[in-house]
C-alpha positions as CSV (number, residue, x, y, z in Angstrom):
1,X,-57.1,-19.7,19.5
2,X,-55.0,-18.7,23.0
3,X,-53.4,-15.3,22.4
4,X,-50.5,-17.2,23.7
5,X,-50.6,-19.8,21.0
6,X,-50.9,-17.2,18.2
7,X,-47.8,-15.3,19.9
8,X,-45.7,-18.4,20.3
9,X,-46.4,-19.6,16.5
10,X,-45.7,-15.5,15.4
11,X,-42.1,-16.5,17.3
12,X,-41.7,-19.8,15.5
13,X,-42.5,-18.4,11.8
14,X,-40.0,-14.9,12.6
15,X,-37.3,-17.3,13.6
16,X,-37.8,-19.4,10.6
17,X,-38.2,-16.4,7.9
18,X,-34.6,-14.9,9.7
19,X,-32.8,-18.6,9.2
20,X,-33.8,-18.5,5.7
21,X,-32.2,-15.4,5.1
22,X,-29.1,-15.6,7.2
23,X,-26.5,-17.0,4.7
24,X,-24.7,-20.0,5.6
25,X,-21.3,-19.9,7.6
26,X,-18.0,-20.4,6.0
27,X,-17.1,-23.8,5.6
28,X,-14.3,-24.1,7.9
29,X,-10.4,-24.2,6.5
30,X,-8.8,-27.9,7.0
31,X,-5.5,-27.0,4.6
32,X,-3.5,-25.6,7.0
33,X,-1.6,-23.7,3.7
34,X,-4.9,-22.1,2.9
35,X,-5.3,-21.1,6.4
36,X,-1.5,-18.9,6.6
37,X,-2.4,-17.7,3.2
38,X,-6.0,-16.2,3.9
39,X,-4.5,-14.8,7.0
40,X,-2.2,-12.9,5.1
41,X,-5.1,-11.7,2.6
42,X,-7.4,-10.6,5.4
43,X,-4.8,-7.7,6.4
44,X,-5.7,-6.2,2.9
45,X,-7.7,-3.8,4.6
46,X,-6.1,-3.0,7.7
47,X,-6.9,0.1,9.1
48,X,-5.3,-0.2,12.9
49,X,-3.4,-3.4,14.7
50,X,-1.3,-3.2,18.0
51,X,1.1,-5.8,18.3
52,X,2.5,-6.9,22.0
53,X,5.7,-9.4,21.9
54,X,7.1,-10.8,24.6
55,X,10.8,-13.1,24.9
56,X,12.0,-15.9,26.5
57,X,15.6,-17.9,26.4
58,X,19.2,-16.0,26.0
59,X,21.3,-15.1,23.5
60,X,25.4,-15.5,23.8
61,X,26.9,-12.3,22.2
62,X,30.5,-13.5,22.0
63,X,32.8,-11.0,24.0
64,X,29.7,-9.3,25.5
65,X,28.4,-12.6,27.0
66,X,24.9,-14.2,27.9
67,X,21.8,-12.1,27.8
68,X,18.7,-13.0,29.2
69,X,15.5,-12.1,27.3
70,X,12.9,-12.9,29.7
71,X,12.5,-9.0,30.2
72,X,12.3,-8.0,26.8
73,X,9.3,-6.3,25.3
74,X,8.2,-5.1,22.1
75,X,5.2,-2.7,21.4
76,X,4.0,-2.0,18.0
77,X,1.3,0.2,17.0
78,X,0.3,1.0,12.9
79,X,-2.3,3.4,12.0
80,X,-2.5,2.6,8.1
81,X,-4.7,5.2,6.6
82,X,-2.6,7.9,8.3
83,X,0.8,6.0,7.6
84,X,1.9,6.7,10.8
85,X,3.9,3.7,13.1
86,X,5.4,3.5,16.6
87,X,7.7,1.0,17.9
88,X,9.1,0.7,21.6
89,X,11.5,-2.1,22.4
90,X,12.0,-2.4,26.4
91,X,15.4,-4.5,26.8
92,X,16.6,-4.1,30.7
93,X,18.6,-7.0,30.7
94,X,20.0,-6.0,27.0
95,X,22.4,-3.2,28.9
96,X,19.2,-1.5,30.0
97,X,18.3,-0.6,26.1
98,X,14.9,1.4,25.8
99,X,13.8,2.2,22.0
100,X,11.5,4.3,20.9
101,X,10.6,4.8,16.9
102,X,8.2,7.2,15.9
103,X,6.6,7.2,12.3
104,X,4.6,10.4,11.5
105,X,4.5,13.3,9.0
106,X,6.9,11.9,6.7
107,X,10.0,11.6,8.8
108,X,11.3,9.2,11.5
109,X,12.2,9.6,14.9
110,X,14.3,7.3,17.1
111,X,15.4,7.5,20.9
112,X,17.5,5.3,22.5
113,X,18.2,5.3,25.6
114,X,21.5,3.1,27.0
115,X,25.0,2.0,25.8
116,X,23.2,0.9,22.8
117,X,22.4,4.1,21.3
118,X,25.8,4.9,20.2
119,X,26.1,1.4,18.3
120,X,22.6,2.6,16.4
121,X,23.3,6.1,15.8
122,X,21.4,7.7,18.5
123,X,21.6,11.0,20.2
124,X,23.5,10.5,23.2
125,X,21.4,12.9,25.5
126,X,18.3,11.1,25.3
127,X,16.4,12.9,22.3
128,X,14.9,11.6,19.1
129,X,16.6,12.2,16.0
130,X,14.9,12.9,12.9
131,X,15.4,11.9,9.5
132,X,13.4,11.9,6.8
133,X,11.2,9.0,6.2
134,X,12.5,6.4,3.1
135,X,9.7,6.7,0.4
136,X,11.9,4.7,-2.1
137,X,10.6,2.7,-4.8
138,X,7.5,0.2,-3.6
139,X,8.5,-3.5,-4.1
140,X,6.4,-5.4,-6.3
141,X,5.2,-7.9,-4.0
142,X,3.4,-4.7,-1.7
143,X,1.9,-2.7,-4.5
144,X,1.2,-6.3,-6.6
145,X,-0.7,-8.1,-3.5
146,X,-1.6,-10.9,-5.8
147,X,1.9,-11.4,-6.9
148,X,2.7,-11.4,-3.3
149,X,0.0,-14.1,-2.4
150,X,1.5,-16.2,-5.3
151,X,4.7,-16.3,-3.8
152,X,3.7,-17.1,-0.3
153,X,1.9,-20.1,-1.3
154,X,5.0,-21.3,-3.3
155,X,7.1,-20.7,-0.3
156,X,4.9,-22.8,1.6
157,X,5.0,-25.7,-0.8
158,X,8.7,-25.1,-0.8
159,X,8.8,-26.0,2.9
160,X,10.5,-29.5,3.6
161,X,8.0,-30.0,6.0
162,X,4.4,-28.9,5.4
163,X,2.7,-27.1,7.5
164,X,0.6,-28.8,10.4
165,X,-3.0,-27.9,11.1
166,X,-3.2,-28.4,15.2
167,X,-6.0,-28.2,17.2
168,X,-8.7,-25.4,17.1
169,X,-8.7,-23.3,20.2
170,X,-9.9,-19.9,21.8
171,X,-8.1,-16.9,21.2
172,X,-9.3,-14.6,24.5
173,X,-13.3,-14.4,23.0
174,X,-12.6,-15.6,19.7
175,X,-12.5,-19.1,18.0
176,X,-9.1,-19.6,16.3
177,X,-7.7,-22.0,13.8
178,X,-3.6,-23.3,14.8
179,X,-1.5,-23.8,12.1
180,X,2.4,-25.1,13.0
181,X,5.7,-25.1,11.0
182,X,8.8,-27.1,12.5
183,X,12.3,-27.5,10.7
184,X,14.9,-29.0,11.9
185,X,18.4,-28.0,11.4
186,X,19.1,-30.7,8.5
187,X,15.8,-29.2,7.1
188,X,17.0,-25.7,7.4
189,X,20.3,-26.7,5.7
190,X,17.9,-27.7,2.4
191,X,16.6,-24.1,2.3
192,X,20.5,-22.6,2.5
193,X,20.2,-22.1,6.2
194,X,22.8,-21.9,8.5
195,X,24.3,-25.6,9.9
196,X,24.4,-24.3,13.6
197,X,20.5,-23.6,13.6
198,X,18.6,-26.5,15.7
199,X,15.0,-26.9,15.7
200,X,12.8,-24.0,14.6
201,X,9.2,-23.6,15.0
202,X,6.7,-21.2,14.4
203,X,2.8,-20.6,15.1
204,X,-0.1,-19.0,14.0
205,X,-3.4,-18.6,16.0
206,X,-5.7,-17.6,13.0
207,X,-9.1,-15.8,14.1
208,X,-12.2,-18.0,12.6
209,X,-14.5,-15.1,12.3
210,X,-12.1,-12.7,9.9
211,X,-8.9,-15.0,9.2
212,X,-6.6,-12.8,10.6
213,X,-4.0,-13.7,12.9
214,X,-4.6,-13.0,16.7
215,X,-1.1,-14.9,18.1
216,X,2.1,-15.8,16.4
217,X,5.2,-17.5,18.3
218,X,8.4,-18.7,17.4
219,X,10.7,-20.9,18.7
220,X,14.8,-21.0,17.9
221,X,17.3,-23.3,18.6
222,X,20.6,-21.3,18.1
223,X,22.7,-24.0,19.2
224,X,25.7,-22.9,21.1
225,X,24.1,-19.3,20.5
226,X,21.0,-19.9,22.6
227,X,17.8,-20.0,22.6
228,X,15.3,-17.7,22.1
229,X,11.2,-17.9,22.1
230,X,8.8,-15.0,21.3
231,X,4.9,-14.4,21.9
232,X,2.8,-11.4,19.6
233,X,-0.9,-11.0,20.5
234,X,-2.4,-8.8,17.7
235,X,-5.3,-6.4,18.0
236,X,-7.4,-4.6,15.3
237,X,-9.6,-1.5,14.8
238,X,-8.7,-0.1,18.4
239,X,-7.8,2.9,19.1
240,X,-4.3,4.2,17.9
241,X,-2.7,7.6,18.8
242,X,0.5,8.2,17.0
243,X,2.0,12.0,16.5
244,X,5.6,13.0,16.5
245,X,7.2,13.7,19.9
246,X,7.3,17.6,20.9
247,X,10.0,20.0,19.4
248,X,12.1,20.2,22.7
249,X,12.2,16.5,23.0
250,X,13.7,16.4,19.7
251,X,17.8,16.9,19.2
252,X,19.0,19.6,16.9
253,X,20.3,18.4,13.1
């Protein structure tokens, strides 16, 4: 027999004995309630995530008047095994707030930087302040995480409208289920919400390959309020450096 024969039949048989033992796929989620549900269970084990949010719309502040959230950003970074959590809010057109929260060691730090940091406690020369970090009683819901499944799912059947199973679609290199939940404000009014809300929609780009979410928006109609909108790409298992900001940066008790 060819030695090309007997090489292309070795192929053949390797790929068939690695077929038989690569176990099946998932069967792919239609319920779009099992879909938000396994995306909260698959966070279980979170070690690392960045979050990156992004606005859209305004918001009318009464006296203080319109405020365009186009420039708004949010960065949020959570390092789990070291319980450690940073949080910058970038709001230019919000009176030029800047916002930093720091996480680490067992105590919090916060710098804010603009006419808001009097309204939220801050030091007014531009330093962190530090407080000790709340480690108050744990609610059952986080240390009873089947508990807290429980009650997702009968929020979700609570909903006056179920939730919508769109469209799959890519999520930058990854396959992602899209799940959608729209109210309106009559259906908002069923669930004790306020009767100036409009519509309200939010959602969730679920990744196929470990069911957790890679994209979440929202959409509000706040009436005579405004309107806002918000994007949050998610990341996992990057790299994450979080450590409290240097004693000189920090203002005195």
């Amino acid at each position: 027999m060819p030695r090309r024969l007997l090489a292309l039949l070795a192929l053949v048989a390797t790929v068939a004995v690695l077929a038989c033992n690569t176990p099946p796929a998932a069967p792919a989620l239609t319920d779009p309630k099992d879909i938000l549900v396994k995306s909260i269970e698959s966070l279980a084990n979170l070690k690392t995530a960045t979050i990156k949010g992004t606005f859209g719309g305004s918001i009318n502040a009464a006296e203080m008047g319109n405020f365009d959230l186009s420039t708004v950003k949010i960065d949020l970074a959570i390092d789990v095994p070291a319980k450690k959590t940073r949080i910058t809010v970038d709001a230019p057109t919000l009176m030029g707030t800047n916002v930093d929260v720091i996480v680490a060691d067992g105590n919090v730090y916060m710098k804010v930087v603009g006419p808001m940091a009097a309204f939220l406690g801050a030091d007014a020369s531009g330093k962190y302040t530090k407080t000790a970090a709340d480690t108050g009683s744990v609610p059952d819901e986080a240390s009873d995480p089947t508990k807290a499944i429980a009650e997702l799912r009968a929020g979700l059947d609570k909903l006056p409208k179920a939730p919508e199973k769109l469209a799959d679609e890519r999520c930058g290199d990854q396959d992602c289920y899209h799940v959608r939940i729209a109210m309106t404000g009559a259906d908002l009014a069923t669930l004790g919400g306020g009767s100036d809300i409009g519509n309200v929609s939010l959602e969730v780009w679920t990744r196929k390959n470990d069911l957790r979410p890679a994209k979440i928006t929202f959409a509000l109609d706040a009436g005579t309020q405004g309107n806002v909108t918000g994007t949050f790409d998610i990341t996992y298992d990057s790299g994450v450096n979080i450590s409290a900001p240097p004693a000189d940066q920090i203002a005195p008790d």
